[in-house]
C-alpha positions in Angstrom: 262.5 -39.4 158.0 259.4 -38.8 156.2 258.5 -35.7 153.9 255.8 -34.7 156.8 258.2 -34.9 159.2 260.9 -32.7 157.7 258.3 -30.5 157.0 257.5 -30.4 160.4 260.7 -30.0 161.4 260.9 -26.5 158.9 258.4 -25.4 160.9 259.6 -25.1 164.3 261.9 -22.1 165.7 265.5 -22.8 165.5 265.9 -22.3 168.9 263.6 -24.7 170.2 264.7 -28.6 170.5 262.0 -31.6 169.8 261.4 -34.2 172.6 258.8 -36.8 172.1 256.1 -35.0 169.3 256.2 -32.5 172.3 257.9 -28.7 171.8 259.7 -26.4 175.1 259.3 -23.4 172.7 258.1 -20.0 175.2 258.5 -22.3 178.5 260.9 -21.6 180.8 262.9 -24.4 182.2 263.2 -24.5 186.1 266.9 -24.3 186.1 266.9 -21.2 184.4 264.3 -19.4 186.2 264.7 -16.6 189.1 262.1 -17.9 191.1 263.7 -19.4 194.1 261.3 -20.0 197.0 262.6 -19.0 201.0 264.4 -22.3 202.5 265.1 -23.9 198.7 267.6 -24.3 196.6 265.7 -25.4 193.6 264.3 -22.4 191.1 260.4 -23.0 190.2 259.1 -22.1 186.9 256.6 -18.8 186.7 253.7 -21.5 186.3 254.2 -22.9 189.8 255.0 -19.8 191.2 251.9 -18.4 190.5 249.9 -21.8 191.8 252.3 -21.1 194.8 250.7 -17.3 195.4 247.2 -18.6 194.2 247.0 -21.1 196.8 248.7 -18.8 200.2 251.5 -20.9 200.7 253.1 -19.1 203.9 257.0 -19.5 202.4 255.6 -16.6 199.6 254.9 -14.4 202.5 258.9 -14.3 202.6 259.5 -14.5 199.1 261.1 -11.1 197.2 259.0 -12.4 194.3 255.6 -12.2 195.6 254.6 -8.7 194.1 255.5 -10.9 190.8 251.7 -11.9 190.6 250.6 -10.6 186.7 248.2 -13.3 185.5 246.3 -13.5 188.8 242.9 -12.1 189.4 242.4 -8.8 191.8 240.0 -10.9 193.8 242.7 -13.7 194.2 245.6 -11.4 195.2 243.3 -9.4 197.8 242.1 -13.0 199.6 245.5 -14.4 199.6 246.9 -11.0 201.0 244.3 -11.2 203.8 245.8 -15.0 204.3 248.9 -13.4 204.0 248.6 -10.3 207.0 246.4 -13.1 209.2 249.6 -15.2 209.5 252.0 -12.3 209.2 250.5 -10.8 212.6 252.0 -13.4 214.8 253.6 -12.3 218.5 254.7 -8.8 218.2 258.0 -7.5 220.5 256.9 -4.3 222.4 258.9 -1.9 224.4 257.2 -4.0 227.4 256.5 -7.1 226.4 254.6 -8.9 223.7 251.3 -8.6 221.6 249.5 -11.0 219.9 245.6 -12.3 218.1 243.8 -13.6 221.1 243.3 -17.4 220.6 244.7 -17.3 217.0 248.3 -16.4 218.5 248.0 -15.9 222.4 245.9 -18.6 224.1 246.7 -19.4 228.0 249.1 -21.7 227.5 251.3 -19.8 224.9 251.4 -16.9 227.6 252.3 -19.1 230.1 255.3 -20.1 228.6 256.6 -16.5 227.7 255.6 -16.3 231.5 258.5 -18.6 232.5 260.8 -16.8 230.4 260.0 -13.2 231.7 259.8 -14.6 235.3 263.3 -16.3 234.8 264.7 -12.7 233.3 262.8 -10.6 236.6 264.7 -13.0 239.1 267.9 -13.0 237.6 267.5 -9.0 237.4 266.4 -8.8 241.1 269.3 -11.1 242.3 271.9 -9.0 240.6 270.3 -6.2 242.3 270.7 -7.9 245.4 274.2 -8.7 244.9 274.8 -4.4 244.8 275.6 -2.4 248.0 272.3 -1.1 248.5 269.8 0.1 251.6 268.5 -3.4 253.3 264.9 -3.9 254.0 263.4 -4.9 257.0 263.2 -8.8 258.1 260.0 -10.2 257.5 257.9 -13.6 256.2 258.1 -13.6 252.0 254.1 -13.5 252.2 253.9 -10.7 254.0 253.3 -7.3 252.1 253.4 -3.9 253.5 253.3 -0.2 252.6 256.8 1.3 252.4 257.6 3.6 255.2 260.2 6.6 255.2 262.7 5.3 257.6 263.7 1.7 258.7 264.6 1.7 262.0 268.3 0.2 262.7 267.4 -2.3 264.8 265.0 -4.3 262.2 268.0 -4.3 260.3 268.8 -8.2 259.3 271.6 -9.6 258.4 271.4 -10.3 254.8 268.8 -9.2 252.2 265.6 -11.8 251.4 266.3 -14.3 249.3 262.5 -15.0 248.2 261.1 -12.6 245.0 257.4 -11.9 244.1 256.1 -10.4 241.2 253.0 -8.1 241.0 250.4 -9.3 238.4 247.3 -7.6 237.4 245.2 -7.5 234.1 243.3 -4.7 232.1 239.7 -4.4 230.8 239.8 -6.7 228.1 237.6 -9.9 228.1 240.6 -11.9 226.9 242.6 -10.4 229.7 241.2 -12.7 232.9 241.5 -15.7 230.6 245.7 -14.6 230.1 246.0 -13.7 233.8 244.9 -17.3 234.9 247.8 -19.1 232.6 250.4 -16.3 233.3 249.8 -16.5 237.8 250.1 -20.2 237.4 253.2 -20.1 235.7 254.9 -17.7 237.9 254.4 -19.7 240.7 255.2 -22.8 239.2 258.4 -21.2 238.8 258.6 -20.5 242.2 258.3 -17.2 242.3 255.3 -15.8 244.4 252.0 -13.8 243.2 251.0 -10.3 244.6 247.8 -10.4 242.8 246.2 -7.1 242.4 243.4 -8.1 240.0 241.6 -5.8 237.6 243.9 -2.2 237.3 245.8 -0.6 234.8 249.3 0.1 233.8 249.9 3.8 235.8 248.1 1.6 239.2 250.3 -1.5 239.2 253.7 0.9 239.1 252.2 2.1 242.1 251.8 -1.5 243.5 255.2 -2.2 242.9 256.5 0.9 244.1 254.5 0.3 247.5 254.8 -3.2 248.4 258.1 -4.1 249.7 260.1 -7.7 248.3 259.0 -7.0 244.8 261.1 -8.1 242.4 259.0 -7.0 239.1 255.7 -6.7 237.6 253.3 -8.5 235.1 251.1 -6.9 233.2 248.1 -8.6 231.0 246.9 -6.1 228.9 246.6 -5.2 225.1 247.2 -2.0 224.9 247.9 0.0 222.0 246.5 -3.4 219.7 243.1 -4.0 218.0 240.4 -5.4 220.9 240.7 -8.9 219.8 244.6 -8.7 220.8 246.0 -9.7 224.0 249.4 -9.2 225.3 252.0 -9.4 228.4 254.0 -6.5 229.5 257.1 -7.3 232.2 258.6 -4.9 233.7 261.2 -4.1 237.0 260.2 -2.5 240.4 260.4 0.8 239.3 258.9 0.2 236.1 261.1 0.3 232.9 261.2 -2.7 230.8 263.3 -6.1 231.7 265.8 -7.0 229.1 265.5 -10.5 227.1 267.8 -12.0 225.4 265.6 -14.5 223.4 268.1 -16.7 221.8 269.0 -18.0 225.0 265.4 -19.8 225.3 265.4 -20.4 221.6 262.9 -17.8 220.2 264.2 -16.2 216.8 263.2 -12.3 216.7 262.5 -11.0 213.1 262.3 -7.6 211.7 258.7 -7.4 209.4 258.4 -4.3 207.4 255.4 -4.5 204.7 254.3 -1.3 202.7 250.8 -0.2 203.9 250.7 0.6 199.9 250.7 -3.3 199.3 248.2 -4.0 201.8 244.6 -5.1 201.1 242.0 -2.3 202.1 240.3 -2.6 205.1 242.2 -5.5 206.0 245.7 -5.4 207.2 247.5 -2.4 209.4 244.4 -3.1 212.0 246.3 -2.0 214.9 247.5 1.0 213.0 243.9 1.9 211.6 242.9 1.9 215.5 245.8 4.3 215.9 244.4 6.2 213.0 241.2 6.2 214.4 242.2 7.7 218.3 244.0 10.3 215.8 240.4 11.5 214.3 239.3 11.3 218.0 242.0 13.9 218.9 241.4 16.2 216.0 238.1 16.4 216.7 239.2 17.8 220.5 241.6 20.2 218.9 238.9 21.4 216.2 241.2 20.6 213.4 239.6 19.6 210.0 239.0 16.3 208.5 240.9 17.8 205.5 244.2 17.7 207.8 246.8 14.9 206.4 246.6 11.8 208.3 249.4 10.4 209.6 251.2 7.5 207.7 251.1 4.3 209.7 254.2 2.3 210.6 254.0 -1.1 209.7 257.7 -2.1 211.1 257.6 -4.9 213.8 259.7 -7.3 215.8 258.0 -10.8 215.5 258.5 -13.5 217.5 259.4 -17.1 216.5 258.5 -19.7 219.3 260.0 -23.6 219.6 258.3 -25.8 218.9 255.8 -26.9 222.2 258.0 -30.1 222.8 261.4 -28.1 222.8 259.7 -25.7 225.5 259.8 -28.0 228.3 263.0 -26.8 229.5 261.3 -23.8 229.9 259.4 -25.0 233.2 262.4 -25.5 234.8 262.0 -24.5 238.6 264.1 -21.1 240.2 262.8 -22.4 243.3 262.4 -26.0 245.2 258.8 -24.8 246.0 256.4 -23.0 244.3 256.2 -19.7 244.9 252.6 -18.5 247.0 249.6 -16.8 246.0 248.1 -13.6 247.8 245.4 -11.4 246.6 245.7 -7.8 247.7 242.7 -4.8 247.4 245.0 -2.3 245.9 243.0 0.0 244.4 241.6 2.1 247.7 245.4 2.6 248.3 246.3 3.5 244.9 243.1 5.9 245.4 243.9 7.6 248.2 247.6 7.9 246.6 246.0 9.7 244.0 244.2 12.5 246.0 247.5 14.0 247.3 248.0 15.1 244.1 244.8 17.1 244.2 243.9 20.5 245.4 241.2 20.3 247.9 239.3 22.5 246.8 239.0 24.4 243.4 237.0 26.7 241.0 238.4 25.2 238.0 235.8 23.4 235.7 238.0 20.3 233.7 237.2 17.7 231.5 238.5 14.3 231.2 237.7 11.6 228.3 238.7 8.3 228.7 237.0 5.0 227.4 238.1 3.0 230.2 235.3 2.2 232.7 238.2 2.0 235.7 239.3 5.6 234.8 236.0 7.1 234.4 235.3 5.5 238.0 238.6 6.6 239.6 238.3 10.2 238.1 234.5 10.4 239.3 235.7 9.2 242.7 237.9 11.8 243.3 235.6 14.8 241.9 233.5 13.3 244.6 236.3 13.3 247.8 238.0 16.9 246.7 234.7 18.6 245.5 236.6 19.7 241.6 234.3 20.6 238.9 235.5 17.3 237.0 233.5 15.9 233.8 233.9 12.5 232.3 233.5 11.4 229.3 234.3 9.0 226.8 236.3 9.3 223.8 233.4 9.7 221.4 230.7 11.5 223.5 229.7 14.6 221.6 227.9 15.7 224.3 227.9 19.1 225.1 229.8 20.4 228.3 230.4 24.0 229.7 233.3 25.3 228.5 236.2 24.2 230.5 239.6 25.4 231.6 241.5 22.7 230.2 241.2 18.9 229.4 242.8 15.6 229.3 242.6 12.7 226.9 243.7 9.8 228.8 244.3 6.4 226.6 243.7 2.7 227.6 247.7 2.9 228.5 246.7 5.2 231.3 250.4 6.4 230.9 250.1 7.8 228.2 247.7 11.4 227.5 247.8 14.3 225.5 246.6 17.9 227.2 244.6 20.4 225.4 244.0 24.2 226.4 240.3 26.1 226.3 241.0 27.1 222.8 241.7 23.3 222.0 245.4 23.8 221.6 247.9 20.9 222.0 250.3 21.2 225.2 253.0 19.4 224.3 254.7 17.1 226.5 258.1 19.4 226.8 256.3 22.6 227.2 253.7 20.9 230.3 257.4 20.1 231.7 259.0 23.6 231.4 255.3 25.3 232.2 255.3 23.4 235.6 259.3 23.5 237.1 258.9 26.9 236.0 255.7 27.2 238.6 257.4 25.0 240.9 259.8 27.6 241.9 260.4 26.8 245.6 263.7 25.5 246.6 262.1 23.0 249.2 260.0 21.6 246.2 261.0 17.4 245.6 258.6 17.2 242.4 259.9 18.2 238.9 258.7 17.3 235.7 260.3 15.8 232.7 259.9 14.8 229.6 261.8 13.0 226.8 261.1 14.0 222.7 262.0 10.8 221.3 259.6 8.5 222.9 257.1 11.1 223.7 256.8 10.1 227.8 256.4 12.7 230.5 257.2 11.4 234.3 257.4 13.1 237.5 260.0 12.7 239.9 258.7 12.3 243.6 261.6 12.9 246.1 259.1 12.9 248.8 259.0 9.3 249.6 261.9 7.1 248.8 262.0 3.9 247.3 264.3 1.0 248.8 266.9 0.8 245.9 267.0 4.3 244.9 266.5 7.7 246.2 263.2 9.4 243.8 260.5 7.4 241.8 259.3 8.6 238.6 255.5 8.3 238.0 254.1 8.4 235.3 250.6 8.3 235.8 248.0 10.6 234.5 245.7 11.3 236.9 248.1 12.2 239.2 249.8 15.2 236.3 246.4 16.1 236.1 246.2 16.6 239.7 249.2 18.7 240.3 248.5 20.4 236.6 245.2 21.8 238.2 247.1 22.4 241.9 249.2 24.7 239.9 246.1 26.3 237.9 244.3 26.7 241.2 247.0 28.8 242.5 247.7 31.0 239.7 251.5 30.0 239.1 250.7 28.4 235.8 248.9 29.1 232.8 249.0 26.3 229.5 248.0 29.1 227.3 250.9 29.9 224.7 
């Protein structure tokens, strides 16, 4: 060894080692670094982890590292974070069903096959129902649909309940919606289940379909409710309208719990379902006359997502229930469900209401009955500032026409439990068969109609709003109930 190279070798830090002229000194070795990405079992060095986060790669979206990103530009971190929420959206798990991006997440073919699986979960559920002591329908042909009547009389009576099932479809207002409905219909039937096909209608109208047409097993619902407008989504549910249970590992879809901090997220970017939220929430305080200085509510960014096989492992999914496929009829609902609705009406009133909705269907159905019962009704939309006499009370009514919130002529919230107590309490008659209820924790409010009973069970629960708002101003009209506190 040289004189230059022992000099050189004074001169480097004792704990650093010399490997061909080159030195390891302040780099950290792979093995000994914390950076392990999701799937691996080989630790990275900080220098590809950062190149990792630079460049999006989706197994960071997963990684407990990935707030590790000192060295990156603000620009960088906010581009691959909108990346990052983009593919983080995927399907969302709903009470209902599912929600997804139009196109980017939920074309027709993807609903199709989560089709097959909800029409496979709403046969199985109506043949155990079958398989219960329960009232038996009347004989008929599987195609055949008709109102359901009070009383079957004993000598229709058949032998043994109908073996055939159909589901009701129907699709909301949204332009991706008729584009879903055409894959979903298709599917049903090729799982040989029939089609009751009830067209454009909302969520409150197609539990009324289901609860009138006899042999139906369950209902389908294309609609995106509750999502940003460029989502879509499916919503399945039974004949009497609560949700059908799936147990997804049995078709091979993994469910995964997503939590991210809406501190975390890029602004204006991510949380777009929950800034819509936000924004029907500034809508509503508006109504009420509270001020813009009033604390917003902190969005919830917890989610179930969906993981779905692989398209070659989902053609077990097509599997027939049936030798045939199931038939296709196309039924004019909505004059029924119309005339439905004005039973809940007073025929005539003095009461001046308002109702805002931004659904064209509602505003039509609310304007249609104004017209047959003669009420003082307005409609308007969500955001129309124009001026109105002053009204007795009035009802926001949201694209889930289920769902509404009530507000007095001082602006005043009703909740849900007090509209319930305010109107069994004005229902005081023992020969009365509707009673009101609502439940805190999920924030619904349903009516239970003994007056005509369904075929499985003796009183249906509606929850529809323009038929609350109906008896709400029955029981105005009549002086036995008064929202003000």
């Amino acid at each position: 060894m040289t004189a230059k190279d022992q000099r050189a070798d004074k001169s480097l830090p004792a704990n650093s080692t010399r490997t061909s002229g080159f030195s390891t000194s302040g780099l950290t070795r792979a093995h000994e670094s914390p950076y392990v990405c999701p799937g691996s079992t080989q630790a990275v060095s900080r220098a590809v982890h950062l190149a990792r986060l630079n460049a999006a790669w989706s197994e960071c979206d997963h990684c407990e590292w990935r707030t590790d990103s000192e060295g990156l530009a603000e620009k960088t971190l906010q581009a691959t974070e909108r990346i990052r929420d983009h593919r983080g959206a995927g399907l969302h798990r709903t009470e209902f069903g599912i929600r997804g991006p139009y196109i980017n997440e939920l074309d027709r073919r993807t609903a199709a096959d989560v089709a097959r699986i909800f029409a496979s979960c709403v046969n199985e559920l109506a043949m155990a129902g079958d398989q219960q002591p329960a009232p038996i329908v009347a004989a008929r042909a599987p195609q055949q649909y008709r109102p359901v009547t009070n009383a079957t009389p004993e000598s229709a009576v058949p032998a043994k309940l109908i073996d055939v099932h159909a589901v009701v479809v129907g699709y909301d207002g949204r332009s991706s919606s008729p584009d879903i409905f055409v894959g979903v219909t298709a599917a049903v039937r090729e799982m040989g289940l029939s089609v009751i096909d009830i067209g454009r209608c909302t969520a409150a109208s197609i539990q009324e379909a289901a609860r009138s047409l006899q042999g139906c097993a369950g209902i389908m619902f294309v609609t995106g409710a509750g999502k940003p407008a460029s989502w879509t989504g499916l919503d399945v549910m039974d004949a009497h309208g609560e949700s059908v249970p799936v147990v997804w590992k049995d078709f091979g879809v993994r469910l995964q719990h997503v939590t991210s901090s809406p501190s975390t997220a890029a602004p204006g970017e991510s949380n777009r379902a929950d800034a819509e939220s936000d924004g029907l929430s500034e809508v509503l305080r508006r109504i009420r006359g509270e001020t813009e200085a009033a604390t917003p509510r902190v969005p919830s960014t917890a989610h179930l997502r969906l993981w779905l096989p692989s398209i070659e492992d989902r053609v077990r999914w097509s599997g027939r229930l049936s030798r045939h496929s199931g038939q296709h009829e196309v039924v004019n609902f909505e004059p029924r469900y119309r005339e439905w609705l004005t039973r809940w009406y007073p025929q005539e009133s003095s009461l001046r209401v308002l109702l805002r909705s931004d659904d064209p269907l509602i505003q039509e159905r609310a304007t249609s009955l104004a017209e047959q019962t003669g009420i003082e009704l307005y409609v308007r939309a969500l955001r129309d500032d124009v001026s109105i006499p002053s009204c007795r009370f009035s009802m926001t009514v949201f694209e889930d026409d289920r769902q509404f919130v009530i507000n007095d002529d001082h602006h005043s919230d009703v909740t849900p439990e007090r509209l319930a107590v305010l109107i069994n309490a004005s229902i005081h008659s023992q020969s009365s068969q509707v009673t009101a209820h609502a439940d805190t924790a999920s924030g619904r409010f349903w009516l239970t109609d003994a007056r005509r009973r369904s075929e499985l069970e003796g009183t249906e629960h509606v929850r529809d709003a323009l038929a609350i708002l109906g008896l709400t101003m029955k029981l105005i009209e009549s002086g036995r109930l008064n929202l003000r506190p």
